[in-house]
N, C-alpha and C positions, 0 to 999 in steps of 0.2 A: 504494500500500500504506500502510495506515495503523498505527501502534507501538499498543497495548494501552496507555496512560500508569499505570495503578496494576498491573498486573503488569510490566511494564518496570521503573519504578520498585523495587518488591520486589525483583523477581532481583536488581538491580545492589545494593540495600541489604545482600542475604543477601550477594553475592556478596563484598561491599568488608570487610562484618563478617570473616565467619568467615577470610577472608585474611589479616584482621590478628590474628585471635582466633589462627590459627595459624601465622604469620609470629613473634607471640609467646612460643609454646612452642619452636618452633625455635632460635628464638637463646637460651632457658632451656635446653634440652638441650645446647646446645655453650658456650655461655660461663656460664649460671647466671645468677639471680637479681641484678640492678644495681640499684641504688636513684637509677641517673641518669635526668635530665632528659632525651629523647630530641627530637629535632625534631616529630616525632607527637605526644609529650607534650607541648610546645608549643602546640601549636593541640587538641589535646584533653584538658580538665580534668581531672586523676586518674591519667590512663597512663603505666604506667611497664614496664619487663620485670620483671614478675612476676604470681602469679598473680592474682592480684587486681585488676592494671592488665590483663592480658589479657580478662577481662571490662568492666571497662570500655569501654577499649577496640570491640570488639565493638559495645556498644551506640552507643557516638559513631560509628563507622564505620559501621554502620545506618543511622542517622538522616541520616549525610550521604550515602552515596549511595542513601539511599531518597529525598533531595530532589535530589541531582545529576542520577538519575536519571528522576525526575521531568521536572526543566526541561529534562532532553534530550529526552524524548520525543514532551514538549508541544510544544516547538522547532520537533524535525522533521516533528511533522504539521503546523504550521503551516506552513513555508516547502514541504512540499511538497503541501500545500494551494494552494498560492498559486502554486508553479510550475505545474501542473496547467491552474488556468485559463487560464495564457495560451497 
């Protein structure tokens, strides 16, 4: 069976975005608006919990698992390319 690599890829983009797009209203809903520096916001320029870092956000967590997802998918056709033949 072989992975689709640029729909693979997307889903896991959409999938990684909007989880954080809404992982960040979540904790806006119960603790409110922080203007802290977040681990996330660490590795992603801009993010913070609010609304404006939840866009953000969103698009940084796209881009990365639209290329996480990418290299996984390329990965597993390859190695199961290669199991195959033998």
């Amino acid at each position: 069976m072989k992975l689709n690599v640029k729909a693979f890829a997307f889903t896991c983009g959409i999938i990684w975005g909007l989880g954080l797009f809404f992982l960040t209203w979540w904790i806006i809903a119960f603790d409110g608006v922080t203007g802290e520096v977040t681990f996330i916001g660490r590795l992603y320029r801009g993010y913070s919990i609010s609304p404006l870092g939840s866009i953000i956000g969103l698009v940084w967590a796209f881009v990365d698992g639209l290329v996480g997802g990418w290299i996984f998918a390329w990965l597993y056709n390859f190695i199961s390319q290669h199991m195959q033949k033998k």
